[in-house]
N, C-alpha and C positions, 0 to 999 in steps of 0.2 A: 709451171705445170708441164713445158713442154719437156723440160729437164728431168721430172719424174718418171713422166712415160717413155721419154725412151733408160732410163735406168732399168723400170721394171721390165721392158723386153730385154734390155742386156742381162738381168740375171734370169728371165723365164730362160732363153738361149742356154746360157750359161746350166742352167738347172736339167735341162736337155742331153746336154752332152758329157760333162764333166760333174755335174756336180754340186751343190752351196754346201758352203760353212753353214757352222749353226749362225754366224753373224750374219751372213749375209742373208737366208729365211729370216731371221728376225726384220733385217732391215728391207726384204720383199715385202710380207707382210707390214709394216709399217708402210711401205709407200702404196702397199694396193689401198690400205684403208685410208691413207688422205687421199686417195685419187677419188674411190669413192663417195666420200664425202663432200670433195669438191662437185661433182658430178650433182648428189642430192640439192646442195646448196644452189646450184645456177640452176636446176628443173624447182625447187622450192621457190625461186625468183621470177622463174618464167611464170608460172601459174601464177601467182599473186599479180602478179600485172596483168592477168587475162581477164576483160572485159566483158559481163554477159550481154546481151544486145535482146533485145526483148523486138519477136519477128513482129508481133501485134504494136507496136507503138510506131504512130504516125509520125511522134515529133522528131525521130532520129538523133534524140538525148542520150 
């Protein structure tokens, strides 16, 4: 993951001053959308193991 991320600021950079091929847009766009989906998938993870706690229950079950 961490390899990704800094790809995509080295071609955001890169996209800044000089320039992208059409390969390398394709292969930005390709790493933004598995970033983000990496992203979906650990907040879809976090939420599903979030526990409702009910303030009215005594037995702290």
């Amino acid at each position: 993951m961490s390899l990704n991320i800094d790809r995509i600021n080295e071609l955001y950079r890169k996209s800044q001053t000089v320039g992208l091929t059409p390969e390398e847009k394709a292969e930005q766009e390709h790493l933004r959308k598995e970033y983000i989906q990496a992203i979906r998938n650990n907040l879809r993870g976090t939420l599903e193991r979030i526990k409702f706690v009910d303030p009215d229950d005594c037995n702290g079950a």
